[in-house]
N, CA, C and O atoms as CSV, one atom per row, in Angstrom:
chain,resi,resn,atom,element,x,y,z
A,1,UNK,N,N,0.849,-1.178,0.000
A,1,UNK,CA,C,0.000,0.000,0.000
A,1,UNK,C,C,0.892,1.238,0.000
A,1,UNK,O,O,1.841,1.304,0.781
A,2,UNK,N,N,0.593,2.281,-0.910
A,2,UNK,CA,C,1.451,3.544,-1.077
A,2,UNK,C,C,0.342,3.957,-0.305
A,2,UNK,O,O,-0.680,3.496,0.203
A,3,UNK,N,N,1.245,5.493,-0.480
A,3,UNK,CA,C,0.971,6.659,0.231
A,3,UNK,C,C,-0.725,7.057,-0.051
A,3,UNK,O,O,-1.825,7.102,0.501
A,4,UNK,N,N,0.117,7.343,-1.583
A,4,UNK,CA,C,-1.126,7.713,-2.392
A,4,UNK,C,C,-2.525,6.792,-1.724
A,4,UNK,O,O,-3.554,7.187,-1.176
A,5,UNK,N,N,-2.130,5.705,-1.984
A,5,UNK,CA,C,-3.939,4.773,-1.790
A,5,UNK,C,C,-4.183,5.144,-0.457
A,5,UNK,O,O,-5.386,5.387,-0.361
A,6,UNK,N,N,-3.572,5.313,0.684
A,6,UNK,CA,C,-3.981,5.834,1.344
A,6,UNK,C,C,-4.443,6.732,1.324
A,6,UNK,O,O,-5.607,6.793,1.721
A,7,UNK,N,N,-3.867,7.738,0.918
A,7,UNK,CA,C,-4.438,9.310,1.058
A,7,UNK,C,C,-6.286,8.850,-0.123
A,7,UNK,O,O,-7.360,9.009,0.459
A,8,UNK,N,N,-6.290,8.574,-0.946
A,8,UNK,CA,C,-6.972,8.604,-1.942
A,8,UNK,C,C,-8.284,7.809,-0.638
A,8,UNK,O,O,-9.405,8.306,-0.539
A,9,UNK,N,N,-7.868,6.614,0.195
A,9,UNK,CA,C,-8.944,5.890,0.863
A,9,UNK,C,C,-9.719,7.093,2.040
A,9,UNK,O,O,-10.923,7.208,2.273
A,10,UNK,N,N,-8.514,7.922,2.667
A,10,UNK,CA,C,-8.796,8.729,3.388
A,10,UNK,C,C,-9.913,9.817,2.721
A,10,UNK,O,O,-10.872,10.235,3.371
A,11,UNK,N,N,-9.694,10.123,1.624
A,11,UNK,CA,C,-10.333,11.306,1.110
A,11,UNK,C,C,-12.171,10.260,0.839
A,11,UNK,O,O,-13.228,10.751,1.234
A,12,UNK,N,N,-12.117,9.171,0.285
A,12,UNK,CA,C,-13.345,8.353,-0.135
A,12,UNK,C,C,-13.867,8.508,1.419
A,12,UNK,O,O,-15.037,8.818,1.645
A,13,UNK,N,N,-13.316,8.371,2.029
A,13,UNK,CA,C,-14.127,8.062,3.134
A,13,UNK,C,C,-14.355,9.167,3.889
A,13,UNK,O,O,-15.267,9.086,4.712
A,14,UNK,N,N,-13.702,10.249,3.799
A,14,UNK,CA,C,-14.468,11.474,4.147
A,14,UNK,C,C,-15.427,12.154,3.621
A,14,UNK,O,O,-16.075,12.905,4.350
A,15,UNK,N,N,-15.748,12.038,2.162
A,15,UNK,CA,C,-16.315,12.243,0.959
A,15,UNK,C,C,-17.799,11.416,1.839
A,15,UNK,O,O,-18.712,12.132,2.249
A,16,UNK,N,N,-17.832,10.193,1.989
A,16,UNK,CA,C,-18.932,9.466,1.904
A,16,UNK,C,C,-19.521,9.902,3.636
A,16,UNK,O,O,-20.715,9.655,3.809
A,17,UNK,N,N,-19.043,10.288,4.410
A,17,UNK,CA,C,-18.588,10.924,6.107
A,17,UNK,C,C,-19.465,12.035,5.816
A,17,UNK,O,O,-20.596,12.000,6.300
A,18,UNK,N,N,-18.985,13.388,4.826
A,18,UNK,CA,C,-19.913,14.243,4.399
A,18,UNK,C,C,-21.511,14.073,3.809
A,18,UNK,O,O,-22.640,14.380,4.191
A,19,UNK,N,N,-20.964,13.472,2.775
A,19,UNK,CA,C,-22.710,12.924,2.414
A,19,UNK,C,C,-23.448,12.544,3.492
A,19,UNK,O,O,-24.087,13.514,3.901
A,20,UNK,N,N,-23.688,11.345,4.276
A,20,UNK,CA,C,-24.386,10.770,5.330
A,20,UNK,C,C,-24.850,12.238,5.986
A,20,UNK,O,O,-26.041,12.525,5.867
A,21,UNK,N,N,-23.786,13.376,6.816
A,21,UNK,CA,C,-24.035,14.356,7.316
A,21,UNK,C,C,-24.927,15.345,6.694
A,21,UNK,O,O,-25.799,15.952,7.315
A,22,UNK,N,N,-24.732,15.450,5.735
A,22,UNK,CA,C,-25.811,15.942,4.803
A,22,UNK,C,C,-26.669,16.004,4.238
A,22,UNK,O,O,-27.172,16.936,3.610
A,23,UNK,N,N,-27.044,14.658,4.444
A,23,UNK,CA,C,-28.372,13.952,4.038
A,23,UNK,C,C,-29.086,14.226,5.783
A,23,UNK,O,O,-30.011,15.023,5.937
A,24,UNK,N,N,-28.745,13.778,6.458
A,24,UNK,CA,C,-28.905,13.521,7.806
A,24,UNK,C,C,-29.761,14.592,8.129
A,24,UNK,O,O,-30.881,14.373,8.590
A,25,UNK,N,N,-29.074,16.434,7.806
A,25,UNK,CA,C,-28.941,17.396,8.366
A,25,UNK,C,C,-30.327,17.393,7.317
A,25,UNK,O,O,-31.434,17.166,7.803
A,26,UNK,N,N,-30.189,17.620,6.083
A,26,UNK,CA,C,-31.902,17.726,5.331
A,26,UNK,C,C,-33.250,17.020,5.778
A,26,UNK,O,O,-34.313,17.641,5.768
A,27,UNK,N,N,-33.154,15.632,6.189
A,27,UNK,CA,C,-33.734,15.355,7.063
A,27,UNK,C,C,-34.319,16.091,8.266
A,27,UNK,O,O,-35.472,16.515,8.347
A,28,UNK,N,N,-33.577,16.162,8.979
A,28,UNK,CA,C,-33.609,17.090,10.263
A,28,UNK,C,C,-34.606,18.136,9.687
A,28,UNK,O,O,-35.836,18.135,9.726
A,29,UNK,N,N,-33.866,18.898,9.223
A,29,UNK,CA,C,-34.760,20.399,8.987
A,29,UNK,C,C,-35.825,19.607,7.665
A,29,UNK,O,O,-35.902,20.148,6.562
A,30,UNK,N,N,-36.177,19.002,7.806
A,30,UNK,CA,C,-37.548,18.572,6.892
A,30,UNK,C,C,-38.237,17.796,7.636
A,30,UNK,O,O,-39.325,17.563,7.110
A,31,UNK,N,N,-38.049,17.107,8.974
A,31,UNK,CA,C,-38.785,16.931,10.081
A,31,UNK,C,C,-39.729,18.456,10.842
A,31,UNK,O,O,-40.923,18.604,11.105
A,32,UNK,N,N,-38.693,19.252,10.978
A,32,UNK,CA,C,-38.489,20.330,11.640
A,32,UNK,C,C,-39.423,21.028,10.889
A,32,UNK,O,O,-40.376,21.284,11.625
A,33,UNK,N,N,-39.550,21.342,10.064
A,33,UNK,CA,C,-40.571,22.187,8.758
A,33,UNK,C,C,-41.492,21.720,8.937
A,33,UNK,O,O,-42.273,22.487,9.500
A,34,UNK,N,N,-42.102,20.227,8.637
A,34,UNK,CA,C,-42.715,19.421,9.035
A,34,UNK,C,C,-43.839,19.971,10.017
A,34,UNK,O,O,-44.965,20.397,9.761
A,35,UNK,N,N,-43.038,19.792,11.459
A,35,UNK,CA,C,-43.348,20.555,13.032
A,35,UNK,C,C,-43.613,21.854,13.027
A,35,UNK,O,O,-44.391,22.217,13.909
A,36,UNK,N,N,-43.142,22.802,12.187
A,36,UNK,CA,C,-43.573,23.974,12.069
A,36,UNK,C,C,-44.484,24.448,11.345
A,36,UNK,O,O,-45.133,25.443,11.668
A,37,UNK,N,N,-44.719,23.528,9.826
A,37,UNK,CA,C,-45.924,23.980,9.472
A,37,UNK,C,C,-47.208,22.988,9.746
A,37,UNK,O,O,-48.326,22.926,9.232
A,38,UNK,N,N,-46.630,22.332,10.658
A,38,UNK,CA,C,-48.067,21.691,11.500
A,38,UNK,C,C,-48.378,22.836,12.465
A,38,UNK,O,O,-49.590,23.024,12.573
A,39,UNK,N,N,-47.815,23.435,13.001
A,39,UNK,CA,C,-47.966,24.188,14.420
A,39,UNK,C,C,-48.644,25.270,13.612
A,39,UNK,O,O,-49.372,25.922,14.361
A,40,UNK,N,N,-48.677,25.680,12.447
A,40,UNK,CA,C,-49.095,26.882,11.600
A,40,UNK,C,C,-51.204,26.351,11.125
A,40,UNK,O,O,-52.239,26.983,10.913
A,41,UNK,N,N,-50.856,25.109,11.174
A,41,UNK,CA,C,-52.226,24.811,10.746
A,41,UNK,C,C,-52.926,24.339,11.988
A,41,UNK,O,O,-54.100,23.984,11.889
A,42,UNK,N,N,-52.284,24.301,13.204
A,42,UNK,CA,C,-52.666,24.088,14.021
A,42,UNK,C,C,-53.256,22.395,14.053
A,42,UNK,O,O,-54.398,22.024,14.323
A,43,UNK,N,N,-52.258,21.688,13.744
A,43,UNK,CA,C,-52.664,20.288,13.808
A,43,UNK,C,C,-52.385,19.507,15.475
A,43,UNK,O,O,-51.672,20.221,16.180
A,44,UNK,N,N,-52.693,18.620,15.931
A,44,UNK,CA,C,-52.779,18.030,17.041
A,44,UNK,C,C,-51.357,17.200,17.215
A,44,UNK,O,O,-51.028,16.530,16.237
A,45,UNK,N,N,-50.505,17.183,18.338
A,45,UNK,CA,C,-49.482,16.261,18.212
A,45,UNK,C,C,-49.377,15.174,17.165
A,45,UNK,O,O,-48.429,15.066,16.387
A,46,UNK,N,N,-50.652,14.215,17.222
A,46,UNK,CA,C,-50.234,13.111,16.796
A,46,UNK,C,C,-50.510,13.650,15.207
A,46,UNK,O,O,-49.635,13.469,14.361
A,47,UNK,N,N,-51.637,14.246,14.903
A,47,UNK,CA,C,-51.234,14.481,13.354
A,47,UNK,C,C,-50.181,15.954,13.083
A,47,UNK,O,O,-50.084,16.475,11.971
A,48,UNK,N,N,-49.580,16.376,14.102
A,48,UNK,CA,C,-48.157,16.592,13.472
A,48,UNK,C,C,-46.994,16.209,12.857
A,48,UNK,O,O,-46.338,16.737,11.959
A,49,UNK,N,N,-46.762,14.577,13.883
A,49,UNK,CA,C,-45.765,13.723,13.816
A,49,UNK,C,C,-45.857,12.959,12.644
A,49,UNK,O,O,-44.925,12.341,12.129
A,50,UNK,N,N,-47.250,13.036,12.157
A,50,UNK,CA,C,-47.410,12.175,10.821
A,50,UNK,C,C,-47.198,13.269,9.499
A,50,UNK,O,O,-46.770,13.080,8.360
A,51,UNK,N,N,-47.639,14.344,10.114
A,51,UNK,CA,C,-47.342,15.421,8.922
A,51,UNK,C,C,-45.799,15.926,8.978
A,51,UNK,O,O,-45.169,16.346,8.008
A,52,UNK,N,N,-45.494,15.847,9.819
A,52,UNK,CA,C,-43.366,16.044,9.842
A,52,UNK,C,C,-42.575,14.912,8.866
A,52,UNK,O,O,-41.739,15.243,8.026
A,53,UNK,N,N,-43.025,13.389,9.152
A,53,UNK,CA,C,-42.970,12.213,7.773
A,53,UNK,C,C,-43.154,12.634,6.773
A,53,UNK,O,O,-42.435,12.749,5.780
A,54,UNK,N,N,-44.712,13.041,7.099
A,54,UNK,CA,C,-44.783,13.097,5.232
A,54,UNK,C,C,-44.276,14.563,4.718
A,54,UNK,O,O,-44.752,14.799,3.607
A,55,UNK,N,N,-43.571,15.456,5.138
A,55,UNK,CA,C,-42.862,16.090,4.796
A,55,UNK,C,C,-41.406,15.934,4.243
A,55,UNK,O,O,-40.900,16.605,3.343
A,56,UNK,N,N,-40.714,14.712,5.100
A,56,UNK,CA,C,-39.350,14.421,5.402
A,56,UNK,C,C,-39.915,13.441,4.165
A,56,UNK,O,O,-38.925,13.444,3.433
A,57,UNK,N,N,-41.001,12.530,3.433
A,57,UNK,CA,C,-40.846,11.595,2.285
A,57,UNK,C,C,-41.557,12.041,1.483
A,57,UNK,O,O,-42.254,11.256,0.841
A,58,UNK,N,N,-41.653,13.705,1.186
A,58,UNK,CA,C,-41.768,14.331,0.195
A,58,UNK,C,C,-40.813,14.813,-0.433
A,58,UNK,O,O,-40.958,15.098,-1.621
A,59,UNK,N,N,-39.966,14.956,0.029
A,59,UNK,CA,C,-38.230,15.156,-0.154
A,59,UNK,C,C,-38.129,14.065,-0.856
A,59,UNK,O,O,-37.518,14.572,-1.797
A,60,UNK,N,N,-38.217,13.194,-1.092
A,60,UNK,CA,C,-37.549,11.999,-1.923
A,60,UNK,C,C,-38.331,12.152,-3.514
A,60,UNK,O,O,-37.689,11.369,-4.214
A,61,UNK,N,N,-38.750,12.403,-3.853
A,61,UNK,CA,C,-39.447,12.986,-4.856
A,61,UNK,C,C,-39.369,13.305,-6.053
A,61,UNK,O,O,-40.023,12.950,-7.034
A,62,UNK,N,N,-38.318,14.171,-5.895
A,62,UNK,CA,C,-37.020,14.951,-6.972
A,62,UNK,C,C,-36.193,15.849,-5.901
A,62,UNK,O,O,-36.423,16.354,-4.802
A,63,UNK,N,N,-34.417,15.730,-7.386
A,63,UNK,CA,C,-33.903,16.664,-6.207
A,63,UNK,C,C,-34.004,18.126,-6.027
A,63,UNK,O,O,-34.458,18.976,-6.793
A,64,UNK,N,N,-33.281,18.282,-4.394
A,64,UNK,CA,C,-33.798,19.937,-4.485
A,64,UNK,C,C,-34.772,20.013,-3.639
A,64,UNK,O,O,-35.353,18.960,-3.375
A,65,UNK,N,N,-35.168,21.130,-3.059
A,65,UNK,CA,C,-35.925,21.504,-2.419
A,65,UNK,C,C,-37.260,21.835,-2.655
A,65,UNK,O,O,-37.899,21.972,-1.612
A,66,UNK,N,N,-38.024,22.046,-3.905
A,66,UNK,CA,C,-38.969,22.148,-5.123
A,66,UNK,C,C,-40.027,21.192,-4.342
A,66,UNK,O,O,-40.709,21.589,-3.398
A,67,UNK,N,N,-40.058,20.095,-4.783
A,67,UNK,CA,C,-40.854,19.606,-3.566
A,67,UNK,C,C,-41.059,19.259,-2.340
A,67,UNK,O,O,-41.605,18.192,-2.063
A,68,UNK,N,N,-40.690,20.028,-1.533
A,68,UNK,CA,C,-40.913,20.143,-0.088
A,68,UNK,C,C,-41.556,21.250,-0.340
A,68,UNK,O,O,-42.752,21.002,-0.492
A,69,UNK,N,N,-41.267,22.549,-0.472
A,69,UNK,CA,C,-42.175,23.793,-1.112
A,69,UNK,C,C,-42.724,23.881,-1.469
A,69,UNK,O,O,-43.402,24.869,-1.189
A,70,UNK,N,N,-43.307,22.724,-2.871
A,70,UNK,CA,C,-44.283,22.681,-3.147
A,70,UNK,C,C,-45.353,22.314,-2.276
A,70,UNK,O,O,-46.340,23.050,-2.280
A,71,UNK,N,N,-45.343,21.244,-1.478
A,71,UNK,CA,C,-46.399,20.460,-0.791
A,71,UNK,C,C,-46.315,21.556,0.626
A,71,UNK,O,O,-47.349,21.666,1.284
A,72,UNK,N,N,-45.113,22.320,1.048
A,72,UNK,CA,C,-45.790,22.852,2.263
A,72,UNK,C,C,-46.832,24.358,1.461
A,72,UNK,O,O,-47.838,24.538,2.147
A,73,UNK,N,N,-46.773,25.126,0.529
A,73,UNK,CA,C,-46.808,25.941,0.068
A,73,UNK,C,C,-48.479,25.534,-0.047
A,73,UNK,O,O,-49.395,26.326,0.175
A,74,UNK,N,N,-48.653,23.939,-0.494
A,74,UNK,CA,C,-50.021,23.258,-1.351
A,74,UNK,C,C,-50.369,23.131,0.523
A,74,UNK,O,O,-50.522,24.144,1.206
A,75,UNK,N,N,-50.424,22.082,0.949
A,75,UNK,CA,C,-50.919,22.143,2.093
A,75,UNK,C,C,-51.342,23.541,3.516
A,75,UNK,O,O,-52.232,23.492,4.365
A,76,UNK,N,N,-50.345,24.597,3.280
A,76,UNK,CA,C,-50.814,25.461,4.051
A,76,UNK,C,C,-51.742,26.402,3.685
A,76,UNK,O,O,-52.436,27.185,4.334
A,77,UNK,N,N,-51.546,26.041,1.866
A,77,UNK,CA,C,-52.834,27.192,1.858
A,77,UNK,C,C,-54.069,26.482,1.631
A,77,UNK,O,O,-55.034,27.142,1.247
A,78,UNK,N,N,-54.193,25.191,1.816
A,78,UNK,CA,C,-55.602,23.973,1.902
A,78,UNK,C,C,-56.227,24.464,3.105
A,78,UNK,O,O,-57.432,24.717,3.128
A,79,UNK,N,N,-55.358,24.636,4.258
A,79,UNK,CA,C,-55.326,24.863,5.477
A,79,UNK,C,C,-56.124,26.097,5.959
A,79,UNK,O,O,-56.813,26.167,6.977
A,80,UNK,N,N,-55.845,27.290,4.810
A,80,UNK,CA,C,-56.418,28.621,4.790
A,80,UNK,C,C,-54.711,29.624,5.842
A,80,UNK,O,O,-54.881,30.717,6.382
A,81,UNK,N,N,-53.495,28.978,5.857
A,81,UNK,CA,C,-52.771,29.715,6.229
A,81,UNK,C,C,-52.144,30.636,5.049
A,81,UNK,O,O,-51.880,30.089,3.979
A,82,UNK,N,N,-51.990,31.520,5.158
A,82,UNK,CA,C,-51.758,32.719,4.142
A,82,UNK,C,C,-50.212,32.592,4.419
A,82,UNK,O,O,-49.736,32.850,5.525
A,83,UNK,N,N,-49.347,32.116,3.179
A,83,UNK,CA,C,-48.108,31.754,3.305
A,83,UNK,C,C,-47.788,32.221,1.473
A,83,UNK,O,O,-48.599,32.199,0.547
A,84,UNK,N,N,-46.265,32.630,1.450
A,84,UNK,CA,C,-46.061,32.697,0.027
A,84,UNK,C,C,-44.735,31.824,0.264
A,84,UNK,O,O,-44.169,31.520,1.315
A,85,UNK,N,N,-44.403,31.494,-1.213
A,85,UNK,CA,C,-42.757,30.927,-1.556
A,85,UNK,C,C,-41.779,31.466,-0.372
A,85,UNK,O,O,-41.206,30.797,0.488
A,86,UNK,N,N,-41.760,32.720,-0.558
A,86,UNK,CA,C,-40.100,33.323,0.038
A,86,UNK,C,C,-40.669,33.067,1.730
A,86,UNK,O,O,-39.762,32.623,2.434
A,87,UNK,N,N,-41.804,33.245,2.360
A,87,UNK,CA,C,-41.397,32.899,3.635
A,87,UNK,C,C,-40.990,31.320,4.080
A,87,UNK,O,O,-40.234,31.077,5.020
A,88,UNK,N,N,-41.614,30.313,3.250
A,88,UNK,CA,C,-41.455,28.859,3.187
A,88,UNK,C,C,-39.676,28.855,2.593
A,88,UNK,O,O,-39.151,27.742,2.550
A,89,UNK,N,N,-38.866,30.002,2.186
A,89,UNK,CA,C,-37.745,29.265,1.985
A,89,UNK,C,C,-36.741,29.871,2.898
A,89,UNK,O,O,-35.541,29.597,2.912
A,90,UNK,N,N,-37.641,31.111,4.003
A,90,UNK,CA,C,-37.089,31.788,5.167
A,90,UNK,C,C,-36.917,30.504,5.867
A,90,UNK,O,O,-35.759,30.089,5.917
A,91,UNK,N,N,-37.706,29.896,6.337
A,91,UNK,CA,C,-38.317,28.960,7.604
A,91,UNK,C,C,-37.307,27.626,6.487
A,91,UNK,O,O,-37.351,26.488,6.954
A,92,UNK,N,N,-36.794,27.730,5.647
A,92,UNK,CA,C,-36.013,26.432,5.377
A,92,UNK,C,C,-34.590,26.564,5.718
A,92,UNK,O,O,-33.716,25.740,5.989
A,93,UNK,N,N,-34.623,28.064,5.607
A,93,UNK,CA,C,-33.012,28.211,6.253
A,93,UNK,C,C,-32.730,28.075,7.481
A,93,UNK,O,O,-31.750,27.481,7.930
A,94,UNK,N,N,-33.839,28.790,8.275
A,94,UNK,CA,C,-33.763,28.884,9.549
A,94,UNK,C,C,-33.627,26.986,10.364
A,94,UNK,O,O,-32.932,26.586,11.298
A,95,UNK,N,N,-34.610,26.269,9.489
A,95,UNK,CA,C,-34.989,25.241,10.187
A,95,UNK,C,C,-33.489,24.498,9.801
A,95,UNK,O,O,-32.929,24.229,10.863
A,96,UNK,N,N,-32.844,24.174,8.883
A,96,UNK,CA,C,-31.266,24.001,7.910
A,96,UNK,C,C,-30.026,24.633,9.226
A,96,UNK,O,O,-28.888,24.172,9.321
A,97,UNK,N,N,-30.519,25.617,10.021
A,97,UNK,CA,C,-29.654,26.322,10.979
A,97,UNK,C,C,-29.645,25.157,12.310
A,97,UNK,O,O,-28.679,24.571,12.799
A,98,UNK,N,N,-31.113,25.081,12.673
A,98,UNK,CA,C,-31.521,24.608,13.932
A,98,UNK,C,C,-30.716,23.038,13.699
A,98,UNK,O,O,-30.007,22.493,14.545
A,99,UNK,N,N,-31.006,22.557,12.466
A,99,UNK,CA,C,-30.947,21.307,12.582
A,99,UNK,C,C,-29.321,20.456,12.449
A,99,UNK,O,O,-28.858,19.317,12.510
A,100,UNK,N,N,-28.906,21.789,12.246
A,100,UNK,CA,C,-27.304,21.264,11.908
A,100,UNK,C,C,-26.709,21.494,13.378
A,100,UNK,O,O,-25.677,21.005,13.837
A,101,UNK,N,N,-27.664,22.404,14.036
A,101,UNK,CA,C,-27.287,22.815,15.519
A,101,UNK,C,C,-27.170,21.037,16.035
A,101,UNK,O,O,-26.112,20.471,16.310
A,102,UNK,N,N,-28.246,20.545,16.057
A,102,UNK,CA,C,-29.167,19.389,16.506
A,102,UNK,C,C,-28.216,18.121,16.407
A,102,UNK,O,O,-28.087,17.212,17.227
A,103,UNK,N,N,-27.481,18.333,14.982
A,103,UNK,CA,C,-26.594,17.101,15.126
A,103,UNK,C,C,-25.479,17.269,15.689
A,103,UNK,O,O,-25.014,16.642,16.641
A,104,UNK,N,N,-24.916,18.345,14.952
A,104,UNK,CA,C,-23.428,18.471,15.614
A,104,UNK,C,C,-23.112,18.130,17.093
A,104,UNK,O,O,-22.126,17.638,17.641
A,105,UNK,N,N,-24.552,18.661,17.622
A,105,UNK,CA,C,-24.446,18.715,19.419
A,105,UNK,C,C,-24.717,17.294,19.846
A,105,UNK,O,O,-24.638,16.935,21.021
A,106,UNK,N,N,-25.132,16.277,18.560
A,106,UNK,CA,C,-24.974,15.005,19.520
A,106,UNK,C,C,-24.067,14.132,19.254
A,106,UNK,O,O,-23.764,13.182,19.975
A,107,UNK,N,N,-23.521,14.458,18.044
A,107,UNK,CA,C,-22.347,13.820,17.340
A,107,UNK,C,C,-21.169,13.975,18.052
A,107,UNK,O,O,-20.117,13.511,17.614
């Protein structure tokens, strides 16, 4: 084993170290969104926790953030909450802040 393959194994595996974290952290704040625009429609614990899911496996969808926005954007105004695009992509940063807080601090 050279140097090189080392260095090259080191870098793969930090590479794949990042991803996981990053996936992880979108998660998080798409739980979190989830919880917040339940709390906006005023849903009940338990159909929060189901509406934070189906937020977090609306994300799988396509990539990008496009549909998560779409469906909170579609659902809050079903709801009658008066919401546009740019505050739904305020509350994605913010929630993207909280949630990277969330891991780091248990990691």
């Amino acid at each position: 084993m050279t140097t090189f393959d080392d260095r090259e194994r080191a870098f793969e595996t930090k590479y794949a170290r990042d991803e996981e974290v990053a996936f992880r952290i979108v998660a998080r704040r798409n739980r979190l969104l989830g919880q917040w625009a339940a709390t906006q429609m005023k849903l009940t614990q338990e159909e929060s926790d189901a509406y934070a899911t189906a937020v977090v496996q609306a994300d799988f969808e396509e990539a990008g953030d496009e549909d998560v926005i779409r469906k909170l954007v579609s659902d809050l105004t079903a709801a009658g909450v008066e919401i546009d695009e740019p505050a739904i992509r305020h509350a994605i940063e913010e929630k993207t802040v909280e949630a990277r807080r969330q891991l780091m601090g248990t990691e």
